[in-house]
C-alpha positions in Angstrom: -22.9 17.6 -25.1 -25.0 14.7 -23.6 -27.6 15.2 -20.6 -25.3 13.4 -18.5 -22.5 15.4 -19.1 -24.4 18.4 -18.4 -25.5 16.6 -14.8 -24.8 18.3 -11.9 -22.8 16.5 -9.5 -24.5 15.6 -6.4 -23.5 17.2 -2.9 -22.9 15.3 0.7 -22.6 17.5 3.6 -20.8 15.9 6.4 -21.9 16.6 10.0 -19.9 16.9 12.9 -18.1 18.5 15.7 -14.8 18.9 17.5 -16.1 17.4 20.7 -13.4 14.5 20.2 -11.2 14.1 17.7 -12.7 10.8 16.1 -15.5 12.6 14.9 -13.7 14.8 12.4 -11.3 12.0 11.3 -14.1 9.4 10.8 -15.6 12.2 7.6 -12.3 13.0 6.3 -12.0 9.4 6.0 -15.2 8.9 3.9 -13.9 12.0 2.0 -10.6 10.0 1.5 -12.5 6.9 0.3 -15.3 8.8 -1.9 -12.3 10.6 -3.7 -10.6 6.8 -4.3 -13.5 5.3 -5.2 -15.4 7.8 -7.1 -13.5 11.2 -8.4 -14.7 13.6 -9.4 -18.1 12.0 -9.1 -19.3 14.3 -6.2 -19.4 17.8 -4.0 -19.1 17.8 -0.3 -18.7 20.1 2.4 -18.1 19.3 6.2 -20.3 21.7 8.5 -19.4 21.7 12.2 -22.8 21.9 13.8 -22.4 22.8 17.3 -19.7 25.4 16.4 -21.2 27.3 13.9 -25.4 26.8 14.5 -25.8 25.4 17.7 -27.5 28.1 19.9 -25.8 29.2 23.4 -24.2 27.3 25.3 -24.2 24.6 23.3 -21.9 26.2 20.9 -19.1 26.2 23.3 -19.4 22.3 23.2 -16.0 21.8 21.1 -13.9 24.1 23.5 -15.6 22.5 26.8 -15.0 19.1 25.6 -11.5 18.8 26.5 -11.5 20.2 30.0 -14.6 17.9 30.9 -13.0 14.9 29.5 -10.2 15.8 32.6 -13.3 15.0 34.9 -14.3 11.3 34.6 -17.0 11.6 37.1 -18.8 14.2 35.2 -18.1 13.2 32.5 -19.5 9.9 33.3 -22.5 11.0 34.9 -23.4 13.2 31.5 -23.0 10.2 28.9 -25.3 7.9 31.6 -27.9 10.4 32.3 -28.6 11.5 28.5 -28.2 7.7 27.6 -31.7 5.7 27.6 -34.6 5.2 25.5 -36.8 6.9 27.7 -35.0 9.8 29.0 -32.8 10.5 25.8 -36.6 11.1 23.6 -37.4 13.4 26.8 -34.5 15.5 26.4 -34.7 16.0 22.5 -38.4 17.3 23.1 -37.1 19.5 25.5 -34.6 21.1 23.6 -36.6 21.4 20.6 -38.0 24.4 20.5 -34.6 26.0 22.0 -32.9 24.8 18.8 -35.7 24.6 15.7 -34.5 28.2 14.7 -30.8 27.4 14.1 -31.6 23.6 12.9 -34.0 25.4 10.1 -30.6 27.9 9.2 -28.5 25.1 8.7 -30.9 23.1 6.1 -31.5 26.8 4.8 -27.3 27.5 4.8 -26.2 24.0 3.4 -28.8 22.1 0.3 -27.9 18.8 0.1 -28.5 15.6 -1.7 -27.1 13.3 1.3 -26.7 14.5 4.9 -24.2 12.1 6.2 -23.8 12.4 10.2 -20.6 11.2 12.2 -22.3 12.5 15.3 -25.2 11.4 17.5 -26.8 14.6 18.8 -27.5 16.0 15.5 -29.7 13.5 13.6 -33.1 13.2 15.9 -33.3 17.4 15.6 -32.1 17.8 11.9 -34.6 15.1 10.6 -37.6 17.1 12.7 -36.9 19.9 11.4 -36.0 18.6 7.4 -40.2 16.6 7.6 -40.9 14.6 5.0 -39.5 15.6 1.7 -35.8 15.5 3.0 -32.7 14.5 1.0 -31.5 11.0 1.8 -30.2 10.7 5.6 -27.0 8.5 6.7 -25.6 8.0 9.9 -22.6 6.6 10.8 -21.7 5.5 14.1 -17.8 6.6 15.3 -18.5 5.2 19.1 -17.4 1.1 18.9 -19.4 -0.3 21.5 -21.4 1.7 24.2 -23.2 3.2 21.6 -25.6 6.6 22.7 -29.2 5.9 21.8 -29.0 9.2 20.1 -27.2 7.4 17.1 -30.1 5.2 16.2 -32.3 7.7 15.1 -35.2 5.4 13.3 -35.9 7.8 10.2 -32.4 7.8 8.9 -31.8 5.5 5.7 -29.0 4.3 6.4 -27.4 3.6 9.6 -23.8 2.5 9.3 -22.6 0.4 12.8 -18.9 -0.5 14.0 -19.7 -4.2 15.6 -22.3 -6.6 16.1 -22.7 -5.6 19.7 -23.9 -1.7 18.3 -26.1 -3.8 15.6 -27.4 -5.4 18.3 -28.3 -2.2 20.5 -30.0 -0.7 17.2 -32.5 -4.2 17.5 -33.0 -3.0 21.2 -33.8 0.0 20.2 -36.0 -0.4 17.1 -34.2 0.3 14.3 -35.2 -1.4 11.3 -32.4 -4.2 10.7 -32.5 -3.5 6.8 -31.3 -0.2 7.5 -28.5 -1.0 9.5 -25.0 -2.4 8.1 -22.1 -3.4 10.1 -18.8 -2.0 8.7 -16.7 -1.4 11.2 -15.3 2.5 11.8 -14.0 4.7 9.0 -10.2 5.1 9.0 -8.3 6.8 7.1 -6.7 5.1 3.7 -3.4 4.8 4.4 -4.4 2.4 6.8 -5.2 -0.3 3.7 -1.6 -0.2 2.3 0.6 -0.1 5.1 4.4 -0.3 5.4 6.3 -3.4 6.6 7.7 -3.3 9.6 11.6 -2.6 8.4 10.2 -0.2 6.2 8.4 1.9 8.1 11.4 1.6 11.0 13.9 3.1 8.4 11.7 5.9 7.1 11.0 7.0 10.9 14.7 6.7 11.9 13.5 3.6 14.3 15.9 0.4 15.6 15.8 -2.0 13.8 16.8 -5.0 16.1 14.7 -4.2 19.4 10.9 -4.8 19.8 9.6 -1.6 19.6 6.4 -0.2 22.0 4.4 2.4 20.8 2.7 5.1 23.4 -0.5 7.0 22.7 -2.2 9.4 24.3 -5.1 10.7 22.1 -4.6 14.4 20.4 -5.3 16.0 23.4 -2.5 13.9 25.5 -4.9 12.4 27.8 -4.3 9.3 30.1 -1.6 8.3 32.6 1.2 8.5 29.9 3.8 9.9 31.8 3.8 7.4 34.9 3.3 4.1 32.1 6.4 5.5 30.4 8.1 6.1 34.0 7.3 2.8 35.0 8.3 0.6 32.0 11.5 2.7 32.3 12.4 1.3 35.9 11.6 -2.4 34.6 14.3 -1.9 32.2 12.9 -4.1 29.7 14.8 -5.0 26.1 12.6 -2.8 24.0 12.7 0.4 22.2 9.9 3.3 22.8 7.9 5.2 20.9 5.8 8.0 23.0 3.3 10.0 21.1 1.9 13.4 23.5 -0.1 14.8 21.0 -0.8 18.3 21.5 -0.1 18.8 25.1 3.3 20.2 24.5 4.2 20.2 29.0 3.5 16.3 28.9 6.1 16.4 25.8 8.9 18.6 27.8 8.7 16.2 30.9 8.9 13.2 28.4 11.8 14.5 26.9 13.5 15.5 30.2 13.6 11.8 31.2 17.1 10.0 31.4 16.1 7.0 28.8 17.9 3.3 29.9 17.1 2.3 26.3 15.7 4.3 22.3 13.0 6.1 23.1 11.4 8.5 20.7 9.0 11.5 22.1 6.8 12.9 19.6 4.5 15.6 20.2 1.0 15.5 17.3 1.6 13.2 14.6 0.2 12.9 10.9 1.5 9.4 10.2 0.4 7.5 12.4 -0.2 4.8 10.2 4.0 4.5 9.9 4.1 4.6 13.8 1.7 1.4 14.3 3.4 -0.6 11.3 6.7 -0.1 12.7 6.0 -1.2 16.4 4.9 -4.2 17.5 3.0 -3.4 20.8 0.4 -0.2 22.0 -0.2 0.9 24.7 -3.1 3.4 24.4 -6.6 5.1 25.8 -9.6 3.0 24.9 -10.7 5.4 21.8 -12.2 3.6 19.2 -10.2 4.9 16.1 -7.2 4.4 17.7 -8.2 0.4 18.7 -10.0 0.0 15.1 -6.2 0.9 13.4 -4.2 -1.3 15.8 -6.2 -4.0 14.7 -5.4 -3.6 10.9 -1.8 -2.7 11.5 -2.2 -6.1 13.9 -1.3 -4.8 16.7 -1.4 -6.4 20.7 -3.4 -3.8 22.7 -2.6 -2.8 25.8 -5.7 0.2 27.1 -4.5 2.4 30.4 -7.0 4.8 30.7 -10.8 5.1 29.2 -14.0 8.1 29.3 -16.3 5.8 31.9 -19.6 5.3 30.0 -18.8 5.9 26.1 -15.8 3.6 26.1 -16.0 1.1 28.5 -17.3 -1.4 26.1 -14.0 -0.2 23.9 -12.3 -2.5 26.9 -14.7 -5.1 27.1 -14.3 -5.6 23.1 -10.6 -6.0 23.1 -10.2 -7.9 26.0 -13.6 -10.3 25.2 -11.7 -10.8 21.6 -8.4 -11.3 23.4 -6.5 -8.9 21.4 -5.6 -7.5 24.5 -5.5 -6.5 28.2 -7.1 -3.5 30.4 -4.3 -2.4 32.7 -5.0 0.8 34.4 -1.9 0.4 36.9 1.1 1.8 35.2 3.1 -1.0 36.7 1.0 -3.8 35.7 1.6 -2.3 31.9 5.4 -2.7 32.6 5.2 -6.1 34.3 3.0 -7.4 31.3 5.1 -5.6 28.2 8.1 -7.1 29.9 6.4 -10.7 29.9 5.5 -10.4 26.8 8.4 -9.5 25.4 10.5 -12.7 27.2 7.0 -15.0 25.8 6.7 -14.4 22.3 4.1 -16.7 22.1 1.9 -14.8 24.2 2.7 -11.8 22.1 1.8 -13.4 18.8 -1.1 -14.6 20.2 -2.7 -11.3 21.0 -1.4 -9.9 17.3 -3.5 -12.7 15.2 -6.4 -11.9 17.6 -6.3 -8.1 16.9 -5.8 -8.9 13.1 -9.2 -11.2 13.1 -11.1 -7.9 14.3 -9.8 -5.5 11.6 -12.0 -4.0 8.4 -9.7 -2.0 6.3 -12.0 -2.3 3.8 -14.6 0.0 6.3 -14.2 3.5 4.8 -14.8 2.4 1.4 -18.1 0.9 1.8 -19.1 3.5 3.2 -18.7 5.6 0.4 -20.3 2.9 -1.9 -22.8 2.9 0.6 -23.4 6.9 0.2 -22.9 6.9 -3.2 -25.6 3.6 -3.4 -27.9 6.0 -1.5 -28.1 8.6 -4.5 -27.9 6.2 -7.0 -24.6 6.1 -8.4 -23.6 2.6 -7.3 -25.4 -0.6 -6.9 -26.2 -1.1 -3.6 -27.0 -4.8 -3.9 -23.8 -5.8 -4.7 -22.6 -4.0 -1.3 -21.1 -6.8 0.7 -21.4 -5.9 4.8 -20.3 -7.8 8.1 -24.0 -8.7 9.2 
């Protein structure tokens, strides 16, 4: 048996928390793409920091983060006041000797060979407390625009960035340009070989000869979902809908007790979502950025109804400075304009090659190159990034 054969594998631990859903999805993504791209090749593990090592109360940070996101103001006023060069450095010192004893567990609890972050609170107390002989350190950014300084932690090796306008904070900010790499955010493979749209409308049971609106709400069913649906209703346009509640299974009941004009299709938390966006030809959706990041490769027209002021209002500014869509917060300005589009087709295909200019479904996969690059099992000059 050769040395190599007898080589350990090495291990990634993926860092994250359930304080949103795009943090989880953006590592299994990377998992996704590491397992296409290099099987068998590699260990990993994902560790859920806050829930699991985070001292009190910050380890109720996964539970709280849905009912804060109810409350925009607060939840506002938290993102803004933590978010500065000055102020976030002041807090981190803070909190560091609160937190040194369970940062030192988790390095102790979880060896690695790469640490690969999806979240920005971690890095700046992690890398304290791993000093100088540390395994490599990758961040990757899951916020599109209005990007937390806590992402660009200088010491990292490699930080990963959604869009030249989050490259261009990490300049303001300090960060080495060599270390960071615009990709674009990690989503999920299925996204790279999608369905056409006939396809996708027979396996889903869809219509065929209708344009087809999809509605989504984020996995927590958050945004005015119920009045936009209401109120597209009453305009009695031509089209076909598709209304996704995620998990809030009330906002799903009222859905489905409403007397429908024309196909509509109420879905509670879906898997495929992938098969949704390939079959419609419109969505309407919260500013999140995984959810705008797969419109775009599934070339979609954007319509965004609700945001979280602070994190994702440059989520709006993107899509609508790109043109690949409109901001409509008013329910009946979303009717008015999906019923415009659908008698101007012109307008409508104008906004889908405009999405489909902004999408990289080539993201997750360079990443993992990227990761795997880091511990030397790939060639990381023949990496080709967006900057």
């Amino acid at each position: 048996m050769t040395p190599q054969a007898c080589e350990k594998p090495p291990h990634i631990v993926f860092l994250f928390s359930d304080t949103g859903g795009g943090h989880r999805s953006a590592a299994q993504a990377i998992i996704e793409a590491l397992d296409v791209e290099f099987p068998e090749q590699y260990t990993w593990e994902m560790v859920d920091f806050f829930r699991y090592y985070a001292p009190p109360p910050f380890n109720t940070a996964a539970d709280a983060y849905a009912p804060m996101a109810q409350v925009p103001d607060l939840w506002e006023f938290g993102f803004l006041a933590s978010n500065g060069k000055y102020r976030s450095s002041f807090i981190q010192r803070v909190l560091w000797p609160y937190v040194k004893g369970s940062v030192a567990k988790l390095i102790e609890d979880h060896p690695a060979d790469l640490l690969l972050s999806v979240h920005p609170i971690i890095n700046t107390p992690l890398l304290r407390g791993l000093g100088t002989h540390r395994p490599k350190y990758m961040t990757v950014i899951t916020d599109m625009v209005s990007t937390h300084t806590w992402w660009y932690e200088k010491s990292v090796d490699v930080l990963i960035v959604p869009t030249y306008e989050a490259y261009r904070r990490g300049l303001e900010l300090g960060v080495d340009p060599h270390k960071m790499h615009v990709v674009g955010l990690p989503i999920a493979d299925k996204f790279t070989h999608l369905m056409s749209k006939q396809e996708a409308r027979e396996a889903l049971g869809l219509p065929q000869d209708l344009p087809l609106a999809l509605l989504v709400s984020g996995g927590d069913g958050m945004g005015p979902l119920e009045e936009t649906v209401k109120a597209i209703v009453d305009q009695k346009t031509r089209i076909g809908l598709v209304a996704v509640a995620g998990k809030n299974e009330a906002l799903k009941a009222r859905l489905e007790s409403l007397e429908y004009p024309c196909p509509a299709f109420i879905k509670g938390f879906v898997t495929n979502m992938s098969d949704y966006m390939a079959a419609s030809d419109v969505i309407i959706t919260k500013a999140g950025p995984g959810t705008i990041s797969e419109a775009f490769i599934a070339g979609l027209p954007i319509i965004l109804y609700s945001k979280m002021p602070g994190q994702e209002d440059g989520n709006v500014d993107y899509v609508v400075n790109h043109e690949a869509g409109l901001w409509l917060p008013d329910p009946q300005d979303v009717a008015a304009t999906l019923k415009r589009w659908m008698d101007n087709p012109a307008e409508l295909e104008k906004y889908r090659q405009n999405s489909v200019s902004q999408a990289r479904p080539d993201s997750s996969r360079i990443i993992a190159r990227t990761a795997m690059g880091l511990l030397g099992k790939f060639p990381l000059e023949t990496i080709k990034y967006y900057n």
